[in-house]
Backbone as ProteinMPNN parsed JSONL, in Angstrom:
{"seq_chain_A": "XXXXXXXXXXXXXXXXXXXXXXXXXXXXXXXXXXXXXXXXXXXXXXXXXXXXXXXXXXXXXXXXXXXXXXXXXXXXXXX", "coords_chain_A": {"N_chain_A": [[-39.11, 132.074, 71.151], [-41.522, 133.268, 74.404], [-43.223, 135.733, 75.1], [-45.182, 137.185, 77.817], [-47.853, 139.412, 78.925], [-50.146, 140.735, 81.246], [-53.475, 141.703, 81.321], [-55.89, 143.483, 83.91], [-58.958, 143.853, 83.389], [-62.463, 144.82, 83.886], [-65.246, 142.776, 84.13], [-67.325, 143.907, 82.23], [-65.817, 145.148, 79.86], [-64.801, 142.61, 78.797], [-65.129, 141.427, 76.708], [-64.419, 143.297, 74.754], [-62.14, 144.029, 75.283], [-60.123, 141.434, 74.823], [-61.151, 141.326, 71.586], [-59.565, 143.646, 70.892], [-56.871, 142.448, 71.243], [-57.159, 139.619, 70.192], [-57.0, 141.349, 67.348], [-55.033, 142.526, 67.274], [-52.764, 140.813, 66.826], [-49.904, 138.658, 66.483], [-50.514, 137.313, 68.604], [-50.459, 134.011, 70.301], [-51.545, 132.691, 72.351], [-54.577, 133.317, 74.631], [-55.183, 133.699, 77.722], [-58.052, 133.604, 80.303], [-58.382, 134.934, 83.735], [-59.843, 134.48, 86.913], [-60.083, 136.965, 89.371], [-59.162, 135.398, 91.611], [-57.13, 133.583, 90.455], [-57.752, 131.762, 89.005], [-58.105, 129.918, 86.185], [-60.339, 130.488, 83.591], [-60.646, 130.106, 81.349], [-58.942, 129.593, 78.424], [-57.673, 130.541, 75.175], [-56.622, 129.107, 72.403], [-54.604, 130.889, 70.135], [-54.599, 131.273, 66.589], [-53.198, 132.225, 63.436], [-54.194, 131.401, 60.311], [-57.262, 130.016, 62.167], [-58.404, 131.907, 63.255], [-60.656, 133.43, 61.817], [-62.512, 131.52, 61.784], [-63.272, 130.67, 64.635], [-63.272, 132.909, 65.754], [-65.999, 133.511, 66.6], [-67.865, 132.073, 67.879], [-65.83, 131.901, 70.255], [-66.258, 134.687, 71.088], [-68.792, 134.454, 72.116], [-68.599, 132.819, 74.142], [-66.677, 134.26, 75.754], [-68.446, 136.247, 76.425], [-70.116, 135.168, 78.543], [-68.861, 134.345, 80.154], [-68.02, 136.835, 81.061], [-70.107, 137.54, 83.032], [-70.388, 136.114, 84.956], [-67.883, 137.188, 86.971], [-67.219, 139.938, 88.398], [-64.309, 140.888, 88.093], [-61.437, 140.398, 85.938], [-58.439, 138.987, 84.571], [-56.705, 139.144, 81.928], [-54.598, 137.021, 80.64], [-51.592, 137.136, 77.61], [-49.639, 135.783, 75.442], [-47.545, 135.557, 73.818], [-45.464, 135.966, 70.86], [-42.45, 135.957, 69.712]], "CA_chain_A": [[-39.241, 132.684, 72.456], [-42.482, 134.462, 73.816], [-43.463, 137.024, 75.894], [-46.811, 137.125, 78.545], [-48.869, 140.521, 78.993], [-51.493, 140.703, 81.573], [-54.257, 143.216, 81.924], [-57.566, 143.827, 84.391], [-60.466, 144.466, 83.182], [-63.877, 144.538, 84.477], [-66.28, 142.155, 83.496], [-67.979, 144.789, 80.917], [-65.124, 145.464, 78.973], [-63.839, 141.483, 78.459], [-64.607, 140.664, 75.06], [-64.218, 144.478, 73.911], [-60.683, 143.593, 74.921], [-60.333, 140.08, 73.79], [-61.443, 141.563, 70.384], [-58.485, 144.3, 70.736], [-55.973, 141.818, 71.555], [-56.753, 139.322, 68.699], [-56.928, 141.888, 66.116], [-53.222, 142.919, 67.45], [-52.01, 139.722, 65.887], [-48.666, 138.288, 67.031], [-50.495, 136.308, 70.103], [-50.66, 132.358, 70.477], [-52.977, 132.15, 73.262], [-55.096, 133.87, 75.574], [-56.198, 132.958, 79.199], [-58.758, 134.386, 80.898], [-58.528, 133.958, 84.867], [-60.546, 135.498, 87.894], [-59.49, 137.554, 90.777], [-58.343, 134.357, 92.552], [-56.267, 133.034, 90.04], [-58.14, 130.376, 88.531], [-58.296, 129.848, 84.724], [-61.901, 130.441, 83.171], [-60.837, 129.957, 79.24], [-57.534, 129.225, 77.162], [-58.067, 130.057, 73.97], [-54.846, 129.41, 71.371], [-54.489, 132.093, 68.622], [-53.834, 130.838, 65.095], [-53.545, 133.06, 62.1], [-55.515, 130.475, 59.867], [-58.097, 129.409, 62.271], [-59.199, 132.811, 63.859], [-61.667, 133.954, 61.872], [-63.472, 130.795, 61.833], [-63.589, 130.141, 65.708], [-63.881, 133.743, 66.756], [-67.895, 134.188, 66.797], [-68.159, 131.234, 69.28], [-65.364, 132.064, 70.889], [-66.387, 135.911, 71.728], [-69.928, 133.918, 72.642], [-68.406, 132.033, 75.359], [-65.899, 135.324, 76.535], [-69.465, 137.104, 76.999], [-71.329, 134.551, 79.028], [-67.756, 134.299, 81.869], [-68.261, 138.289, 81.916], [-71.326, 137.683, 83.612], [-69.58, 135.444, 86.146], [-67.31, 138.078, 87.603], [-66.646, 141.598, 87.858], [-63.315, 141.41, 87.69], [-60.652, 139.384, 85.03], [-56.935, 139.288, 84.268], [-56.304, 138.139, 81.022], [-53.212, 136.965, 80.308], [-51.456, 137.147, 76.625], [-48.607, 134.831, 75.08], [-47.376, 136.618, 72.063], [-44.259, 134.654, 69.866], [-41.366, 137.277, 69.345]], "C_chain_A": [[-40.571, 133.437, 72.527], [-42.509, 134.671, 74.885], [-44.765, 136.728, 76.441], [-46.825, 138.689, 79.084], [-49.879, 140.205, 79.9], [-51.855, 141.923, 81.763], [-55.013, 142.819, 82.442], [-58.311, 144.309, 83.732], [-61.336, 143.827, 83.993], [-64.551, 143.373, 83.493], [-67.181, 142.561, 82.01], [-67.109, 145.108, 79.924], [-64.025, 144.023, 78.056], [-64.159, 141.442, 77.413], [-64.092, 141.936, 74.391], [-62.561, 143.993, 73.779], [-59.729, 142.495, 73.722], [-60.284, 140.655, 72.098], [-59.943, 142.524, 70.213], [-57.537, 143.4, 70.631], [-55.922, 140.563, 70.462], [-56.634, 140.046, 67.473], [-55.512, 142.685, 65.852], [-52.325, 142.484, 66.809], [-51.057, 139.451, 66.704], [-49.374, 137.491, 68.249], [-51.029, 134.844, 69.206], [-51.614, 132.051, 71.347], [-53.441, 133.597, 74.87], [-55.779, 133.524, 76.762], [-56.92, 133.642, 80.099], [-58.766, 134.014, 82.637], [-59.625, 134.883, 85.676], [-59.93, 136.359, 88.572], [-58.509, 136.589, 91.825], [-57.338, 133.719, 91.768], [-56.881, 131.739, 88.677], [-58.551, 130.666, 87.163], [-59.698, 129.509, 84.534], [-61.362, 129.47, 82.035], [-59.534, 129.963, 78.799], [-57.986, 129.021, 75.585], [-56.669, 130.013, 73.069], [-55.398, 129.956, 69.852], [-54.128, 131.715, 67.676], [-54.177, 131.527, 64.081], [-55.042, 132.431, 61.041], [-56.764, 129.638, 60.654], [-59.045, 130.668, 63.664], [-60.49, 133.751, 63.421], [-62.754, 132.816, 61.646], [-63.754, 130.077, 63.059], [-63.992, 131.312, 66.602], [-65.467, 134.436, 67.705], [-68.022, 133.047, 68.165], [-67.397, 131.236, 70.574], [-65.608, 133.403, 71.888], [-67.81, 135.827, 72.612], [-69.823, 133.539, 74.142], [-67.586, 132.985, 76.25], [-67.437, 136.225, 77.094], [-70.023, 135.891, 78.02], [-70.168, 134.594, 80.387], [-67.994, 136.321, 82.055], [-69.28, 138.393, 82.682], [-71.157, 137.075, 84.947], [-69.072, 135.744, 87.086], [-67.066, 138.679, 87.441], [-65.602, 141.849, 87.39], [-62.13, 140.322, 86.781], [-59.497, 139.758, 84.602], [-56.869, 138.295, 83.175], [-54.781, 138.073, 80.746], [-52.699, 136.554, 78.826], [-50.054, 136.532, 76.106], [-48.465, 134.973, 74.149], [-45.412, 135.32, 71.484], [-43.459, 136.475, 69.732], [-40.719, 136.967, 68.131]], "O_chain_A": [[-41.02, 134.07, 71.571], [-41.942, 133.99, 75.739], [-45.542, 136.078, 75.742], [-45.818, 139.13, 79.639], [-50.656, 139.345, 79.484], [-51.218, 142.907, 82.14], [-55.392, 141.728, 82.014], [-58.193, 145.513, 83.5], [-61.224, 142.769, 84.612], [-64.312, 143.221, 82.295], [-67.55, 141.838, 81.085], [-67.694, 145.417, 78.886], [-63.108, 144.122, 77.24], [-63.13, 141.394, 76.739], [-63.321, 141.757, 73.449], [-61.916, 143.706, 72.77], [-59.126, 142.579, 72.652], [-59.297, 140.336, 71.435], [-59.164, 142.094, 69.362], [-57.119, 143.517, 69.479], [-54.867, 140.385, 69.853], [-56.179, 139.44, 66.503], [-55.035, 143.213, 64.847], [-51.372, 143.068, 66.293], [-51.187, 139.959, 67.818], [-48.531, 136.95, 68.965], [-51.613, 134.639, 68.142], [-52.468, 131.195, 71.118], [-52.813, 134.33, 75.634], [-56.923, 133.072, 76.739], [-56.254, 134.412, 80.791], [-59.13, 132.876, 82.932], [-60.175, 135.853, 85.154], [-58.8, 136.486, 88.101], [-57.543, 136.892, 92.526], [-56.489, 133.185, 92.48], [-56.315, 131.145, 87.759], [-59.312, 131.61, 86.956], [-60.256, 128.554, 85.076], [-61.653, 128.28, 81.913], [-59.124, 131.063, 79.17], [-58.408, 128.043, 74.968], [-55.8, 130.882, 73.142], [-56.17, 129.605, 68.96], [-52.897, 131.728, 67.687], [-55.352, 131.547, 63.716], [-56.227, 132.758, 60.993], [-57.301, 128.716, 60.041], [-59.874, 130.415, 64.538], [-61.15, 134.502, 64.14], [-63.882, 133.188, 61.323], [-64.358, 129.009, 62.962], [-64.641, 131.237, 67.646], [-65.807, 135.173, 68.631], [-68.271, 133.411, 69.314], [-67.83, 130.833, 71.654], [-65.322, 133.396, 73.086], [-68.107, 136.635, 73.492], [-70.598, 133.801, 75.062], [-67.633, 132.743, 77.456], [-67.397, 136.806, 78.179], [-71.139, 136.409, 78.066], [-70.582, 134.853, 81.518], [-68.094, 136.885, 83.145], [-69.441, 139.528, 83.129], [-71.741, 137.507, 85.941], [-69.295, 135.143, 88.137], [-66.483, 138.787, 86.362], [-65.453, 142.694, 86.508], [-62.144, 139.201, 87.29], [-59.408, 140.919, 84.202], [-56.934, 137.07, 83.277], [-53.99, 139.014, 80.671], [-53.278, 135.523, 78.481], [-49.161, 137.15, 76.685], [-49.276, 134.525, 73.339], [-44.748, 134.348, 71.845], [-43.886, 137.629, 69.692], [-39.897, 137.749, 67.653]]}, "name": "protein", "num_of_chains": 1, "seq": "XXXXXXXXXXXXXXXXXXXXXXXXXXXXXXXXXXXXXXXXXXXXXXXXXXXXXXXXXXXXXXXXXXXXXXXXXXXXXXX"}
């Protein structure tokens, strides 16, 4: 069974988050959307394959903060 979390943030604070939210542990995937709804980024969380995708991944969370001010990520955690 799992559970979804969303928060707002601004544009300036998305990967700071992002970075909070994988280092939380327990999530499967993270989706980044806009204000309107629409999915930027899906990234899926895996114990063994997060510290070797996160540098490109926090690459590509900085370049959509530049996109729009405002972002609801949404979080899919495993119980």
């Amino acid at each position: 069974m799992s559970t979804n979390t969303s928060f707002k943030v601004k544009g300036d604070d998305l990967v700071k988050k992002i970075k909070e939210i994988i280092h939380e542990g327990n999530v499967n995937r993270i989706i980044i959307k806009n204000d309107e709804g629409r999915t930027y980024l899906e990234i899926p969380v895996t114990i063994g394959v997060v510290g070797t995708i996160i540098m490109p991944v926090l690459a590509a969370v900085g370049a959509l903060a530049a996109l729009a001010a405002n972002f609801t990520i949404e979080v899919v955690r495993k119980e």
